[in-house]
Each structure stands twice: as structure tokens, then as C-alpha cells.
N, C-alpha and C positions, 0 to 999 in steps of 0.2 A: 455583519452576520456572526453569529455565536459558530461555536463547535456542533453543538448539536443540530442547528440550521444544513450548515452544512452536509454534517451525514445520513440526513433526514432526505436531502435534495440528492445525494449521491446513492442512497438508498433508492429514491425514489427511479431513478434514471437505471440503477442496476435492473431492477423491477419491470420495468418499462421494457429494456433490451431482453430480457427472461423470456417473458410472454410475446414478443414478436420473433423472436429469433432461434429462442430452444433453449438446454439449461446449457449444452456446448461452448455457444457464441458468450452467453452469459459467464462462464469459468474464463474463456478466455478473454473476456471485456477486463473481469475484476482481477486478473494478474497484469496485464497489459497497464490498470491504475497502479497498482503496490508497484510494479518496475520504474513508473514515472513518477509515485511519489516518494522513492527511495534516491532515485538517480536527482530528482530537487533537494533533496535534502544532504546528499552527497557534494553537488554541485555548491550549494549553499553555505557550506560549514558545518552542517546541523550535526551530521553525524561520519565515523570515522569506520571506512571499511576494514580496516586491521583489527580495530578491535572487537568491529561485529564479526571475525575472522576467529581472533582470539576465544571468544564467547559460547562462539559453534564448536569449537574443538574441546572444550571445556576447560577454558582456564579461567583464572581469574579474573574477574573485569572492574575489581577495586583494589585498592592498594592498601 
């Protein structure tokens, strides 16, 4: 499956949770994804909490 497959199926299922559950359930479904797909990507190597740390406070994030 491509990228766009994906956020099309993930869109679709946010969609889905919206209309049964309210926009509430729906906010906290789609944090509830970005925490677990941070903490995979954390866990994975993909990305570095220091310097998404660094980044927020605003320093530089290239050298």
C-alpha cells in the first residue's frame, strides 16, 4: 500500500469514529494515533527526542 492508501484508510476510520462517537472521542482518537506514531518512531530510530526538544525551544536543527 502506498502513503496515500494509507491516509485515505486512516482518514477514513477517523471519519467513521467522528460520526459515531462526537468530534470529542474523534480529537482524542487522532492524538491518541500521533502519540503512537511518535513513540514508533521514537522507539525505532526514526527520530531523536533532543532534538525535536532542541527545535521546540528554538534552536538550530542544522549545523
Amino acid at each position: 500500500m502506498t502513503k496515500a492508501s494509507y491516509g485515505a484508510l486512516i482518514g477514513g476510520a477517523l471519519a467513521v469514529v467522528w460520526a459515531a462517537f462526537g468530534f470529542w472521542v474523534f480529537v482524542g482518537v487522532a492524538a491518541a494515533m500521533l502519540v503512537g506514531a511518535a513513540a514508533a518512531r521514537i522507539l525505532g530510530g526514526e527520530l531523536d527526542p533532543a532534538r525535536v526538544a532542541d527545535a521546540l525551544r528554538g534552536r538550530r536543527s542544522s549545523s
